[in-house]
PDB file of N, H, CA, C and O in Angstrom:
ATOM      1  N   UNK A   1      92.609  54.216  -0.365  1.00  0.00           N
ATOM      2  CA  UNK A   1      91.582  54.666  -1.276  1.00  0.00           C
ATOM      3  C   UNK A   1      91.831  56.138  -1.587  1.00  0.00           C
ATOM      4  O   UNK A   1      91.806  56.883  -0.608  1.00  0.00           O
ATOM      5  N   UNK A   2      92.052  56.653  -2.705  1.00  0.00           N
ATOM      6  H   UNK A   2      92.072  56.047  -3.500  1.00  0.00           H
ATOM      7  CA  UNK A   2      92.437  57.973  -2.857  1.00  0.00           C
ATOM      8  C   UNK A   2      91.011  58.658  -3.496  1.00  0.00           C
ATOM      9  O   UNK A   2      90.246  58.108  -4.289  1.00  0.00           O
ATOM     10  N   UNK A   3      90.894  59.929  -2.954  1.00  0.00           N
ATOM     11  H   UNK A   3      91.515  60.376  -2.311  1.00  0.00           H
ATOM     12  CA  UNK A   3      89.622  60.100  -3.251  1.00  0.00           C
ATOM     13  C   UNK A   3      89.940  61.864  -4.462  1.00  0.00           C
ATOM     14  O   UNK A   3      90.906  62.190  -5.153  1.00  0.00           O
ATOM     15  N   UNK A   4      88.672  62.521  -4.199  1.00  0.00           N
ATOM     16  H   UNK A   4      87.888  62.257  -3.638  1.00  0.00           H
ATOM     17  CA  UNK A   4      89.024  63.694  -4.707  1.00  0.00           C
ATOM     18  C   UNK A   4      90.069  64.624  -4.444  1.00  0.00           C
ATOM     19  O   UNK A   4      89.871  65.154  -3.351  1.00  0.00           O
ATOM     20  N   UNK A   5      91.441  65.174  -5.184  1.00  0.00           N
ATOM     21  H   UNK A   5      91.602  64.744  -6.072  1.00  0.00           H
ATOM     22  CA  UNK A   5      92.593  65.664  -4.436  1.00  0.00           C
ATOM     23  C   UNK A   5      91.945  66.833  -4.116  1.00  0.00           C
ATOM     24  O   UNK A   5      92.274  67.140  -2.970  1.00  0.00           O
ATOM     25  N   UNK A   6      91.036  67.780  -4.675  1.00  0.00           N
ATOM     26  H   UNK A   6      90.770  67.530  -5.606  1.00  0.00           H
ATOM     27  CA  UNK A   6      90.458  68.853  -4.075  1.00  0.00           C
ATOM     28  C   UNK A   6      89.940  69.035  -2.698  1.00  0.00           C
ATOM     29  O   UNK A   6      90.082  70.032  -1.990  1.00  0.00           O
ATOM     30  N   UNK A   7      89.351  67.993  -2.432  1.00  0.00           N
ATOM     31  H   UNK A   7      89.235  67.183  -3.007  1.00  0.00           H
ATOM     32  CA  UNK A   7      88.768  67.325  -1.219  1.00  0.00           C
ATOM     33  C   UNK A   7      89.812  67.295  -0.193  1.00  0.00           C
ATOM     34  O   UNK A   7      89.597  67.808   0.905  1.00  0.00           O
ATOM     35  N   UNK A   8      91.087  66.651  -0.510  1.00  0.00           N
ATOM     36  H   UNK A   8      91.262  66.234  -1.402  1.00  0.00           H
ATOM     37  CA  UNK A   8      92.370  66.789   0.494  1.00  0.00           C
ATOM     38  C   UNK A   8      93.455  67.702   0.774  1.00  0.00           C
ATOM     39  O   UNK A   8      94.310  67.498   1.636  1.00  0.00           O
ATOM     40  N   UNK A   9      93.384  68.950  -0.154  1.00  0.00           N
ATOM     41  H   UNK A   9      92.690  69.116  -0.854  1.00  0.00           H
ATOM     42  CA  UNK A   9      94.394  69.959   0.352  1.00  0.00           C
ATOM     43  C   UNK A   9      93.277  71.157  -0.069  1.00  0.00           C
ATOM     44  O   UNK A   9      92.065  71.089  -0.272  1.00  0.00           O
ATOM     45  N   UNK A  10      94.241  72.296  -0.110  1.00  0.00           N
ATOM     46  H   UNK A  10      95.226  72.351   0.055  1.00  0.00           H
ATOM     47  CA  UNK A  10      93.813  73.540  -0.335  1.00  0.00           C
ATOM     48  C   UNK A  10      94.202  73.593  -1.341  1.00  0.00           C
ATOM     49  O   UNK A  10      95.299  73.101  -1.602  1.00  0.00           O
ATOM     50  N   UNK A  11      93.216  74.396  -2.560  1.00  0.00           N
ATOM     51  H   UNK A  11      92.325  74.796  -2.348  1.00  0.00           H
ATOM     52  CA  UNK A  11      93.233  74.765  -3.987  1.00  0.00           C
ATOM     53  C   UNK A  11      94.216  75.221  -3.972  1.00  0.00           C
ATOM     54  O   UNK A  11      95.159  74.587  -4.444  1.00  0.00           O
ATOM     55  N   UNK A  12      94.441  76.711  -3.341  1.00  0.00           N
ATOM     56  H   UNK A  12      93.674  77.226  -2.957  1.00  0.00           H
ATOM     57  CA  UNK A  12      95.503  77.541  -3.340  1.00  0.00           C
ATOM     58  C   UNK A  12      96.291  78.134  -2.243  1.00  0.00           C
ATOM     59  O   UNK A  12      95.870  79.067  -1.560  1.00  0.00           O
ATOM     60  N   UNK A  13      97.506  77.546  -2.079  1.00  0.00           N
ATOM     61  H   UNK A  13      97.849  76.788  -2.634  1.00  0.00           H
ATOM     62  CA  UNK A  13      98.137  77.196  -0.855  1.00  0.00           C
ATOM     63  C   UNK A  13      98.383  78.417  -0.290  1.00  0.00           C
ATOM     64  O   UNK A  13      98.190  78.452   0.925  1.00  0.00           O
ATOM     65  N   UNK A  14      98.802  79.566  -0.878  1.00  0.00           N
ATOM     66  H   UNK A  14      98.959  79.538  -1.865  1.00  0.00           H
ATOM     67  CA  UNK A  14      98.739  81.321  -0.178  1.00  0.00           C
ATOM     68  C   UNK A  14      97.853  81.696   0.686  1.00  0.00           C
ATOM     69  O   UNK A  14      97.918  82.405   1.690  1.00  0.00           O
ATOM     70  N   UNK A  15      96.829  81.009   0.060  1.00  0.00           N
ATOM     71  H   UNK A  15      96.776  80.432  -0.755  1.00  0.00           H
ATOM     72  CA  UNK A  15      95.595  81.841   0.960  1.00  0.00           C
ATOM     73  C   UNK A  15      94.984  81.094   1.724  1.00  0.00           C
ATOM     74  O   UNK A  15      95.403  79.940   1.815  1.00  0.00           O
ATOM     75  N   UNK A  16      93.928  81.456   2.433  1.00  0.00           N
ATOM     76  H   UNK A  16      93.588  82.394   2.358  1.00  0.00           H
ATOM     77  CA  UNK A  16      93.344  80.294   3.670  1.00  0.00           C
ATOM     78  C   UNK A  16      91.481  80.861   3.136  1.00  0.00           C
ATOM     79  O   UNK A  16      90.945  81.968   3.197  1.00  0.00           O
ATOM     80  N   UNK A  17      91.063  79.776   2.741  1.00  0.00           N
ATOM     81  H   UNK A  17      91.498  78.877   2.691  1.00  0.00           H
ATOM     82  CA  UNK A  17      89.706  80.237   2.949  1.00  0.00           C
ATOM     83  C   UNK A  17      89.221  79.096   4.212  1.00  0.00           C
ATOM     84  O   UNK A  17      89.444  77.929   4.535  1.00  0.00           O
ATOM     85  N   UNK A  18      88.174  80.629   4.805  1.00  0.00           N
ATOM     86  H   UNK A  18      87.993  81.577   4.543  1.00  0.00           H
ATOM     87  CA  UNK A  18      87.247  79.677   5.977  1.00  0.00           C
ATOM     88  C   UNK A  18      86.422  79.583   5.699  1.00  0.00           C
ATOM     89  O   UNK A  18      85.603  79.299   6.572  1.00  0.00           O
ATOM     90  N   UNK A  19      85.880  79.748   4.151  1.00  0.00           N
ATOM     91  H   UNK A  19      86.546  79.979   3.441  1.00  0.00           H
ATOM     92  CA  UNK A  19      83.923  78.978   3.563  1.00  0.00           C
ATOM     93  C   UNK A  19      84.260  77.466   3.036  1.00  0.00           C
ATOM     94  O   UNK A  19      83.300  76.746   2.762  1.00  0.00           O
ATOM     95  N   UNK A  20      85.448  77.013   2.899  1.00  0.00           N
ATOM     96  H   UNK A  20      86.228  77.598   3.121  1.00  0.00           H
ATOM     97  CA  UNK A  20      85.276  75.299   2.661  1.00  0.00           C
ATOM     98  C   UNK A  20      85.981  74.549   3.660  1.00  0.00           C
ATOM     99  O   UNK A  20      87.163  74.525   4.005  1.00  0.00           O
ATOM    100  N   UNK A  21      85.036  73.993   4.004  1.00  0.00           N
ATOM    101  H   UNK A  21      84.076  74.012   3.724  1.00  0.00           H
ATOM    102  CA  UNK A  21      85.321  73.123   5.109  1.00  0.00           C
ATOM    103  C   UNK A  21      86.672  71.792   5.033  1.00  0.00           C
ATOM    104  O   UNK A  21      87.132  71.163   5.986  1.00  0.00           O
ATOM    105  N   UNK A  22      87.057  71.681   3.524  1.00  0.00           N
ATOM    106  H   UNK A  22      86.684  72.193   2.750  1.00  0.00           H
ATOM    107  CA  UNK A  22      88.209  70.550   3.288  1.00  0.00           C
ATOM    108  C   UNK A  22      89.289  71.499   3.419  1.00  0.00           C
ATOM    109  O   UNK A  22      90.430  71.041   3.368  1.00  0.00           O
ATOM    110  N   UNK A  23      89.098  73.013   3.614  1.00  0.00           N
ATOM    111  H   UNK A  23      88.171  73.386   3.656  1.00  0.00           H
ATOM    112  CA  UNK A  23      90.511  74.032   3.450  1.00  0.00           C
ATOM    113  C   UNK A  23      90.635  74.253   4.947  1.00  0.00           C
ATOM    114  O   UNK A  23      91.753  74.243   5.463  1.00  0.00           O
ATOM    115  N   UNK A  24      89.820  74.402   5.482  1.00  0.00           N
ATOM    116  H   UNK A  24      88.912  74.410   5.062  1.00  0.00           H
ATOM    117  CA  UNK A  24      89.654  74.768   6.613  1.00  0.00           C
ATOM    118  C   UNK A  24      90.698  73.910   7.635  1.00  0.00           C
ATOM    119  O   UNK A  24      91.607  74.240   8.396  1.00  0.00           O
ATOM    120  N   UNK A  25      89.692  71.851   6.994  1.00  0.00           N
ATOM    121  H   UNK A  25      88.954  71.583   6.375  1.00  0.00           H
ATOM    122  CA  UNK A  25      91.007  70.781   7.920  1.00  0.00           C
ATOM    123  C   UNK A  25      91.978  70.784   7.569  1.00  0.00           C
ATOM    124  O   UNK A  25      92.819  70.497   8.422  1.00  0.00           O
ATOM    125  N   UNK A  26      92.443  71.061   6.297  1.00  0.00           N
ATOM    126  H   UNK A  26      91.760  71.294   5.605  1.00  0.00           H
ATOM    127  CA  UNK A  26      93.606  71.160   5.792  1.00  0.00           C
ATOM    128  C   UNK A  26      94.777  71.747   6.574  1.00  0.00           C
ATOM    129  O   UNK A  26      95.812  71.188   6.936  1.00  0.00           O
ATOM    130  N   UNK A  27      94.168  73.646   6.837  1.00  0.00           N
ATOM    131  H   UNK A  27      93.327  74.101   6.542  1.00  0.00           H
ATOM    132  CA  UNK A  27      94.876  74.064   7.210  1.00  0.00           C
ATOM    133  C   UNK A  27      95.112  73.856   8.747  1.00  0.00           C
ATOM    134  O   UNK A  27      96.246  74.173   9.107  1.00  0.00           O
ATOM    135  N   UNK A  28      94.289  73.397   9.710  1.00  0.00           N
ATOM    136  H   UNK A  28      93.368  73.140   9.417  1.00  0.00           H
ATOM    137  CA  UNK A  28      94.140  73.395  10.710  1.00  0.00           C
ATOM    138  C   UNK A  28      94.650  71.777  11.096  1.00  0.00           C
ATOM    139  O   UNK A  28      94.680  71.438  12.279  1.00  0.00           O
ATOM    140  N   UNK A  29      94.996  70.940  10.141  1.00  0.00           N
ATOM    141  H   UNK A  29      94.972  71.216   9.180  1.00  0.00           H
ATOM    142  CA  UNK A  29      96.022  70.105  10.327  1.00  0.00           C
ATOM    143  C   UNK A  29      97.456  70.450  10.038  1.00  0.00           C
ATOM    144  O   UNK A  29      98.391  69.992  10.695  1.00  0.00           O
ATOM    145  N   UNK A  30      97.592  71.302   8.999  1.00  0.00           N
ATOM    146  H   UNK A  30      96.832  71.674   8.466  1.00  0.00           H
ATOM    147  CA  UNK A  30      98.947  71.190   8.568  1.00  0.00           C
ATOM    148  C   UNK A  30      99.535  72.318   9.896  1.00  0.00           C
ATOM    149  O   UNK A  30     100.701  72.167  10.262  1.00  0.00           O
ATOM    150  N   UNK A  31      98.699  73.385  10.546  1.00  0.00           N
ATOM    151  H   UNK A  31      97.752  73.507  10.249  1.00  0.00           H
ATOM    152  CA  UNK A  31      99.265  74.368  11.499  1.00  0.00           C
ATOM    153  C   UNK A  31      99.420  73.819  12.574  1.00  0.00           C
ATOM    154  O   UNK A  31     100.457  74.140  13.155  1.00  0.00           O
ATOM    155  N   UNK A  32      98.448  72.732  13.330  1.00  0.00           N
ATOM    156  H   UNK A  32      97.606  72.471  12.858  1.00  0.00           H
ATOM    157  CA  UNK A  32      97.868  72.036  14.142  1.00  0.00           C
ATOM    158  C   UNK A  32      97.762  72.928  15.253  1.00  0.00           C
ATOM    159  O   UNK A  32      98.594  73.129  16.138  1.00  0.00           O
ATOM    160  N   UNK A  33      96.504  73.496  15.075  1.00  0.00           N
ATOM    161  H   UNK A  33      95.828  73.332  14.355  1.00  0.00           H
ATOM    162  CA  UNK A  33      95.919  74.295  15.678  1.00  0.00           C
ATOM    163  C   UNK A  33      94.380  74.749  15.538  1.00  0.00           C
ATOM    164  O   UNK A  33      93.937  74.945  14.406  1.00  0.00           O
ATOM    165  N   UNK A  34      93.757  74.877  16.394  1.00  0.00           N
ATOM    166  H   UNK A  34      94.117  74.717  17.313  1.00  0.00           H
ATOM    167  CA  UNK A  34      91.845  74.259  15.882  1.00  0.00           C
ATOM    168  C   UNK A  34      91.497  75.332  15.407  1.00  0.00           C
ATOM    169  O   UNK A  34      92.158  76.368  15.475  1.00  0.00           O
ATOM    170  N   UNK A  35      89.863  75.138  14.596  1.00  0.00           N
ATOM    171  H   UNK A  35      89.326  74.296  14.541  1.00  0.00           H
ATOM    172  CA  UNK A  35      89.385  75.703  13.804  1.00  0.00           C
ATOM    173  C   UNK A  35      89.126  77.369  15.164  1.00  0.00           C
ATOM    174  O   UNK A  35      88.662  78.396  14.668  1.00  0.00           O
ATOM    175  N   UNK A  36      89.253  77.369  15.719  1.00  0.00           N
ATOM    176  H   UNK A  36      89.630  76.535  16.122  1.00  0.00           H
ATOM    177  CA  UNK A  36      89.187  78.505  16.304  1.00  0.00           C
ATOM    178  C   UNK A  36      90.041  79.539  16.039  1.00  0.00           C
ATOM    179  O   UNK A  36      89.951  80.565  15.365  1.00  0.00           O
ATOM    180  N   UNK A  37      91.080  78.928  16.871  1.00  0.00           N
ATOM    181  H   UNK A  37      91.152  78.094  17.419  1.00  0.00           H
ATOM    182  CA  UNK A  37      92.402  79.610  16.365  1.00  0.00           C
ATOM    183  C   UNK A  37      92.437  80.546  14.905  1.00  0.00           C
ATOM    184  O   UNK A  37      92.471  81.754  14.671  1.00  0.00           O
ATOM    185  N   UNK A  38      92.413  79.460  14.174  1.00  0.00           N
ATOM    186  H   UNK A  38      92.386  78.479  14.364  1.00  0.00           H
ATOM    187  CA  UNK A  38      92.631  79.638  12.691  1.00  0.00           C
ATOM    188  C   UNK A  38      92.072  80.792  12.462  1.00  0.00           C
ATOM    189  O   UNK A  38      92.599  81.842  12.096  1.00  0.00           O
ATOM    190  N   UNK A  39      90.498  80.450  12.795  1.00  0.00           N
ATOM    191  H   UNK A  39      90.070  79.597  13.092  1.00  0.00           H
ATOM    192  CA  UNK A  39      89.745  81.832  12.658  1.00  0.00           C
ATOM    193  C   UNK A  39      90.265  83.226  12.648  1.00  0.00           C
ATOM    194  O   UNK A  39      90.450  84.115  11.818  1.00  0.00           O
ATOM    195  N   UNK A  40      90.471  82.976  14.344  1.00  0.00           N
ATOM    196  H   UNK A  40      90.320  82.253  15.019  1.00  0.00           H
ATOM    197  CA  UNK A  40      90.903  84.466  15.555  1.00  0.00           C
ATOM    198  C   UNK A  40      92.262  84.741  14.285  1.00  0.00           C
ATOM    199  O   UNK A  40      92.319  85.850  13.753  1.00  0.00           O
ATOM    200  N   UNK A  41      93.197  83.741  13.931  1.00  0.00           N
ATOM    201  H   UNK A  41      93.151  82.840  14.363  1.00  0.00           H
ATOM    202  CA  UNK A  41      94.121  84.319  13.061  1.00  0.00           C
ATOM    203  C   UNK A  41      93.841  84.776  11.774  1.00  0.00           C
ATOM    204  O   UNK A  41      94.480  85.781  11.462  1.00  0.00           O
ATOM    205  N   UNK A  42      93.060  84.325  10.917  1.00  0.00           N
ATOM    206  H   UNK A  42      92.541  83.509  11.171  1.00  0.00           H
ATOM    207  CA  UNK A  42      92.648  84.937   9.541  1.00  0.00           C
ATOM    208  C   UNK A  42      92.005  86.434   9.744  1.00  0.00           C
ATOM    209  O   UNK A  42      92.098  87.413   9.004  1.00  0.00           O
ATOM    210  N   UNK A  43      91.355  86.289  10.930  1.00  0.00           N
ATOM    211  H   UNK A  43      91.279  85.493  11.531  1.00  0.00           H
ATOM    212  CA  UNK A  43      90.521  87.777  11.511  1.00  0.00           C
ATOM    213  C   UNK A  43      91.272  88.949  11.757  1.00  0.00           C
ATOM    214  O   UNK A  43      90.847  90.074  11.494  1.00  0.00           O
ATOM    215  N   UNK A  44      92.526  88.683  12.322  1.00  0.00           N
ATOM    216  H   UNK A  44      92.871  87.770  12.535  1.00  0.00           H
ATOM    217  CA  UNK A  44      93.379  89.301  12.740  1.00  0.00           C
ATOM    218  C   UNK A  44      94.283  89.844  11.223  1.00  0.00           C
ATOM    219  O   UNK A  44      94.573  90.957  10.784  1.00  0.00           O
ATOM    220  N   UNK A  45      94.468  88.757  10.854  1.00  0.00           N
ATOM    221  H   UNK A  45      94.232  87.853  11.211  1.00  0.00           H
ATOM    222  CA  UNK A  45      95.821  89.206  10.128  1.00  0.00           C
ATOM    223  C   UNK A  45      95.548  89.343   8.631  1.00  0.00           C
ATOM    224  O   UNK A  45      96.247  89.993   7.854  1.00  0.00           O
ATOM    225  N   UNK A  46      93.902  88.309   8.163  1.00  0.00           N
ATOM    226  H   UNK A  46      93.334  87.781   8.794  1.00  0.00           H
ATOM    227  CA  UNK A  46      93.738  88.773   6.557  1.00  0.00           C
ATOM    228  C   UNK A  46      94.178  86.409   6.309  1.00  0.00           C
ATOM    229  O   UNK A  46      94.385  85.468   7.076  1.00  0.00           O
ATOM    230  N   UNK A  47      94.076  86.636   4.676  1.00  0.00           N
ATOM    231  H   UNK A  47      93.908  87.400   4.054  1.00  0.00           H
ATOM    232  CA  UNK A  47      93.926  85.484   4.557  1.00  0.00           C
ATOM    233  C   UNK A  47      94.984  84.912   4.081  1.00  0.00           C
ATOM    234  O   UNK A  47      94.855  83.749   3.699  1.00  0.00           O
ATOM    235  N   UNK A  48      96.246  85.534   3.979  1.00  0.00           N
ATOM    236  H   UNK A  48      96.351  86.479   4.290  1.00  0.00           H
ATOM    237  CA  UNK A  48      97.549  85.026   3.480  1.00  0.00           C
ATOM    238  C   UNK A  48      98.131  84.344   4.736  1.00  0.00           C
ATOM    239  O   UNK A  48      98.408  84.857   5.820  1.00  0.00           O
ATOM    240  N   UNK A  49      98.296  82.558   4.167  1.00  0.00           N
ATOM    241  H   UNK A  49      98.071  82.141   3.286  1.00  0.00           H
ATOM    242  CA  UNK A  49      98.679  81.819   4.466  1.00  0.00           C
ATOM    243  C   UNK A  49      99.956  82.030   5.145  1.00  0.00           C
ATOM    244  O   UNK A  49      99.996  81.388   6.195  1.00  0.00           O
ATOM    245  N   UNK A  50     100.942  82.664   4.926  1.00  0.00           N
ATOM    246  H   UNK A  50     100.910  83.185   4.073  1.00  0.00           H
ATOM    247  CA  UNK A  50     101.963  82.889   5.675  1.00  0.00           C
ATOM    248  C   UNK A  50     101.915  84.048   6.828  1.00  0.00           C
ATOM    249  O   UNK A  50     102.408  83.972   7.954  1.00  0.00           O
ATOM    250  N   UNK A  51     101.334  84.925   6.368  1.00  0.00           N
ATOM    251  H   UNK A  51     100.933  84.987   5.453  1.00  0.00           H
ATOM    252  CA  UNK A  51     100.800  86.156   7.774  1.00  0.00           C
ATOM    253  C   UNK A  51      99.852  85.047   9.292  1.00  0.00           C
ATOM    254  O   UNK A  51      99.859  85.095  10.522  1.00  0.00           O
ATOM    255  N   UNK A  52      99.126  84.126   8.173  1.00  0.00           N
ATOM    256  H   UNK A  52      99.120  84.086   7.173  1.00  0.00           H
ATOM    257  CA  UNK A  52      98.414  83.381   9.863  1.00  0.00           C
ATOM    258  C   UNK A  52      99.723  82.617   9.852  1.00  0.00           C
ATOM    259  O   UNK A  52     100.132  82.562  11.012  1.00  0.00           O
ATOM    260  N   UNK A  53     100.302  82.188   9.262  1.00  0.00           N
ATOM    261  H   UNK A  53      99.970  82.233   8.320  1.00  0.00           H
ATOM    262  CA  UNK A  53     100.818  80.792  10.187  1.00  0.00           C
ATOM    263  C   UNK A  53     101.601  81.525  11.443  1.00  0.00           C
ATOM    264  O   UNK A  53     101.396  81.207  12.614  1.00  0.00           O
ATOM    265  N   UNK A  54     102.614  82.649  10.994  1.00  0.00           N
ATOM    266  H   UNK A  54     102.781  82.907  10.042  1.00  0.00           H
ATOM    267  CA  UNK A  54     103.494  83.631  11.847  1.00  0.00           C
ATOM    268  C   UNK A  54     102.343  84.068  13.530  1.00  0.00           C
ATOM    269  O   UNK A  54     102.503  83.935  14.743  1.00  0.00           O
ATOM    270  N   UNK A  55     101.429  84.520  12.773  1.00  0.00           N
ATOM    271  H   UNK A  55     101.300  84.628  11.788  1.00  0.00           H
ATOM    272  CA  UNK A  55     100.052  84.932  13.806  1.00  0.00           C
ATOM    273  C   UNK A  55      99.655  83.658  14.600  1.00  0.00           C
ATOM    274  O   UNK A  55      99.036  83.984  15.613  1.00  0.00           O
ATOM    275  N   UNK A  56      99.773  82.606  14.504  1.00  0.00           N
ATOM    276  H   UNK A  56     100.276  82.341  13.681  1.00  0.00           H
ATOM    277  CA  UNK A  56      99.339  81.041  15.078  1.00  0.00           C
ATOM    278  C   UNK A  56     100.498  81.048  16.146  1.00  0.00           C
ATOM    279  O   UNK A  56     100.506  81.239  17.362  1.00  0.00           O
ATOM    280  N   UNK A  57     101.610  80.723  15.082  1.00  0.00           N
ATOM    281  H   UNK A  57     101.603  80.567  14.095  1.00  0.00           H
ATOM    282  CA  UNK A  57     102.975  80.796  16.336  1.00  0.00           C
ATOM    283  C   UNK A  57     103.135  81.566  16.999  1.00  0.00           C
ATOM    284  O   UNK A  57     103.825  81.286  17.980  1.00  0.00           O
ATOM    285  N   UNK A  58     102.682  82.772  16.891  1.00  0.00           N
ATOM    286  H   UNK A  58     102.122  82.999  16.094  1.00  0.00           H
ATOM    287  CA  UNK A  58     103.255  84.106  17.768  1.00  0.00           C
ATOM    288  C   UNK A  58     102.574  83.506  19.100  1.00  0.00           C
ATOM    289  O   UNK A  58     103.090  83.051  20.122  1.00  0.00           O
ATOM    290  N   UNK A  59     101.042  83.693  18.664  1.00  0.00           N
ATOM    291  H   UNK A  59     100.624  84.062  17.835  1.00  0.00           H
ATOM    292  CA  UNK A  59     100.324  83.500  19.873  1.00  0.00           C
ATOM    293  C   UNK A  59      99.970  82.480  20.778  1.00  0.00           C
ATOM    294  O   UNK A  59      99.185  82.367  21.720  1.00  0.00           O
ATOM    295  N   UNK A  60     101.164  81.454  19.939  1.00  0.00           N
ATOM    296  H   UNK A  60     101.802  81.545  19.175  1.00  0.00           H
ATOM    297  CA  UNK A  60     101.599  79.983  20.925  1.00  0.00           C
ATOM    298  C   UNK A  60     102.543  80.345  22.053  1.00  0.00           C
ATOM    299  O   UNK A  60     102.539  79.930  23.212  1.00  0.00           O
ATOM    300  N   UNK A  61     103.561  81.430  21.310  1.00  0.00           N
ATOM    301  H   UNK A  61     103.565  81.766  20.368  1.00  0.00           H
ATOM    302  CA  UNK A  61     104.849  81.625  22.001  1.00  0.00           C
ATOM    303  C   UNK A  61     104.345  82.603  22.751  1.00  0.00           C
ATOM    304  O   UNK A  61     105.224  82.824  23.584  1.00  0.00           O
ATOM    305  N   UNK A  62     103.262  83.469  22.990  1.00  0.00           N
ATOM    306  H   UNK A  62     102.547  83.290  22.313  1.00  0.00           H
ATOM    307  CA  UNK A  62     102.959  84.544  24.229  1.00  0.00           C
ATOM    308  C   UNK A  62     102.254  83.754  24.345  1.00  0.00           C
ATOM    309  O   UNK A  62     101.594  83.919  23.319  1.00  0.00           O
ATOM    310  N   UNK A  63     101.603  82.516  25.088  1.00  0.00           N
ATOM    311  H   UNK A  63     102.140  82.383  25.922  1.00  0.00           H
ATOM    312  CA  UNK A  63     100.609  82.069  25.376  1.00  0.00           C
ATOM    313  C   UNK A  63      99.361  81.875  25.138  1.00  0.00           C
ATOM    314  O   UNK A  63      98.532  81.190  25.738  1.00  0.00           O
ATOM    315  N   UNK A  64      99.268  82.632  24.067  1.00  0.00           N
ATOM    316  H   UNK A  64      99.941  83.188  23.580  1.00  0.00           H
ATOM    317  CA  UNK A  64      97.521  83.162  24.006  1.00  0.00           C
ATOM    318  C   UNK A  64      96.772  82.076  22.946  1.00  0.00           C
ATOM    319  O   UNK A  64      96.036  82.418  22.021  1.00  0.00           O
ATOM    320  N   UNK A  65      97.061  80.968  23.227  1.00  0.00           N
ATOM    321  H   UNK A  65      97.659  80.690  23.978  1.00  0.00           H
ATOM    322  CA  UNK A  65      96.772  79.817  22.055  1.00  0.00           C
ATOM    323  C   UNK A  65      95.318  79.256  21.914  1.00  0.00           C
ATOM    324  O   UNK A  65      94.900  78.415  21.119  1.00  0.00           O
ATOM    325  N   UNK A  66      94.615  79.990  22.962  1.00  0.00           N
ATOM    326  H   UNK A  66      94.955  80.674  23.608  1.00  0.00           H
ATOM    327  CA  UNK A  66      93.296  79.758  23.546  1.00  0.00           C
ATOM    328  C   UNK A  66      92.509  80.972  23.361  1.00  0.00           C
ATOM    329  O   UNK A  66      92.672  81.849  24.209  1.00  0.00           O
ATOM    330  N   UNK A  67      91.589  81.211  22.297  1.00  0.00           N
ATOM    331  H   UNK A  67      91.457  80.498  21.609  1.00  0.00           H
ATOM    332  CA  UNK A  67      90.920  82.311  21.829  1.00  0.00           C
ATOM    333  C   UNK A  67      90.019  82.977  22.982  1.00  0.00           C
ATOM    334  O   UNK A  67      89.143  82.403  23.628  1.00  0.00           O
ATOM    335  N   UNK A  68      90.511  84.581  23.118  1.00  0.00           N
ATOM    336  H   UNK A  68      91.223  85.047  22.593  1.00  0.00           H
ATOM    337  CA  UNK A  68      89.642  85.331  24.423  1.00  0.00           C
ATOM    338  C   UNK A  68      90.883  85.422  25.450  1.00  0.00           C
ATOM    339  O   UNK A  68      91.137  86.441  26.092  1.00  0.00           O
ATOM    340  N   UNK A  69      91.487  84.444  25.509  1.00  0.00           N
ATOM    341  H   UNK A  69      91.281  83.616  24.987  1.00  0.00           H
ATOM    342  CA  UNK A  69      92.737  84.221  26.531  1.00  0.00           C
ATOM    343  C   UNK A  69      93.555  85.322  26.045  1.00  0.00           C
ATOM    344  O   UNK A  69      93.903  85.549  24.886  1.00  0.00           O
ATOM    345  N   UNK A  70      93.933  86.288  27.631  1.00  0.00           N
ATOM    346  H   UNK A  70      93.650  86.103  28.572  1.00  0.00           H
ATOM    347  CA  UNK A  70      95.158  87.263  27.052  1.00  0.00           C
ATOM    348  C   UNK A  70      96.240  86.694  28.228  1.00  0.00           C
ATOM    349  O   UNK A  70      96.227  86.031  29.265  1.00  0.00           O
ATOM    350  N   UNK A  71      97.412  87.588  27.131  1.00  0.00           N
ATOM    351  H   UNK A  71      97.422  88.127  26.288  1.00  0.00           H
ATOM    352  CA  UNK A  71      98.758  87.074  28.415  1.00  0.00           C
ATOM    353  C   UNK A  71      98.788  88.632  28.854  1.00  0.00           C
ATOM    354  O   UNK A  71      99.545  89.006  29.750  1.00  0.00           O
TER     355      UNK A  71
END
């Protein structure tokens, strides 16, 4: 059943918004990494899609994949 395509990805793939909730799963499927994360990374780094994804992995690869958690 294919529904609204707006509904299933992000409008605009650069950026990450965290006020719609279909951008939000989007991105937090395609990074696979939870809506937390995502957050702590947009907070950190701003809303360009490629600055979090780098910011997601970094803080997989020092451990810190768990928001509050330091290495």
């Amino acid at each position: 059943m294919a529904g609204n395509f707006e509904n299933e990805v992000a409008s605009d793939r650069s950026r990450i918004s965290m006020n719609k909730k279909h951008e939000v799963r989007y991105w937090t499927e395609a990074l696979g990494c939870s809506e937390d994360e995502l957050a702590a990374a947009v907070a950190k780094v701003g809303n360009s899609a490629h600055a979090v994804r780098r910011e997601v992995f970094r803080a997989w690869a020092y451990g810190r994949s768990q928001q509050g958690k330091q290495a």
